[in-house]
N, C-alpha and C positions, 0 to 999 in steps of 0.2 A: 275483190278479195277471193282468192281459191279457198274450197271446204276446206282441205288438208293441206299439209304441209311436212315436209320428213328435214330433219337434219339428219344429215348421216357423217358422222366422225370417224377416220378407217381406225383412230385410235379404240373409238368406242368412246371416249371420254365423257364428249356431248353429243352424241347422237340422240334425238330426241324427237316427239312424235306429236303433232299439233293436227286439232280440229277447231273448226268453228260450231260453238254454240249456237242456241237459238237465240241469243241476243246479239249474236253479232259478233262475241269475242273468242279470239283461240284460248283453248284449253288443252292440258299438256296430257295425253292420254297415258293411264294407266297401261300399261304392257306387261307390269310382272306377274300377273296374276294366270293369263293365258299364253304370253311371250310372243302372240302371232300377231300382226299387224295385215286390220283387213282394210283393204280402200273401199272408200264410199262411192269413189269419182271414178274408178277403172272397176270395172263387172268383174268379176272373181279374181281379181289382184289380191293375196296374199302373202307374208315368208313371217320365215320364225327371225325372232331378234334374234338367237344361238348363230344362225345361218351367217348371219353379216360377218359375225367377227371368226368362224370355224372356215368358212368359202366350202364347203364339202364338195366334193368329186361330183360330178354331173352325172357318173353315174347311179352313183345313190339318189339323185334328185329324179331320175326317172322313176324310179320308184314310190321314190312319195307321194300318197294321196294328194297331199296340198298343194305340190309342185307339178302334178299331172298333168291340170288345163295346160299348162305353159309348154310345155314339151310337143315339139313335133309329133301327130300323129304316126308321121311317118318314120321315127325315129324309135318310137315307142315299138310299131309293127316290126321294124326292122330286128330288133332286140329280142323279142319275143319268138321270131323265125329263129337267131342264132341259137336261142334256149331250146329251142326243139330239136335243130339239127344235132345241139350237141348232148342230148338225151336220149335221139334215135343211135348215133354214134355207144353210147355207153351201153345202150342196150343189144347193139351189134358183135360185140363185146365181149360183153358177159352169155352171148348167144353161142361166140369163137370159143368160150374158156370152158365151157359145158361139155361141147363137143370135143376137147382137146383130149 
């Protein structure tokens, strides 16, 4: 028997979230109360239920705290470089508009 278990419905309809107790039997886990979905079985595996059914842009997902482990470090760096070059840029800028 696996600890957990996900039905994932793309309707949503039944999508639904099972653990095993300590006696042995699945139980349907509560999710509305925090909406995240943590695994027991995969080390820092979590997503919000909203996630499934919204798919949000990848790039808001780098940003997410809770979606951070998962993201390429290298993805992350890379992103982070573009956000500075285009900050050095505006402040190049506003350095051209001073002097104008």
């Amino acid at each position: 028997m696996e600890p957990e278990y996900y039905i994932l419905d793309r309707l949503g309809k039944h999508t639904c979230f099972y653990r095993l107790n300590e006696r042995g039997v699945y139980e349907e886990l509560d999710v509305a109360q925090k909406g995240v979905i943590q695994s027991i079985v995969l080390k820092h595996f979590a997503f919000r239920i909203r996630d499934l059914e919204a798919q949000p842009p990848f790039e808001t997902l780098i940003d997410d705290p809770l979606y951070q482990p998962f993201v390429l470090k290298s993805l992350q760096q890379e992103r982070q470089q573009k956000e500075q070059a285009l900050a050095e840029i505006e402040r190049l800028r506003a350095l051209l508009q001073q002097k104008s």
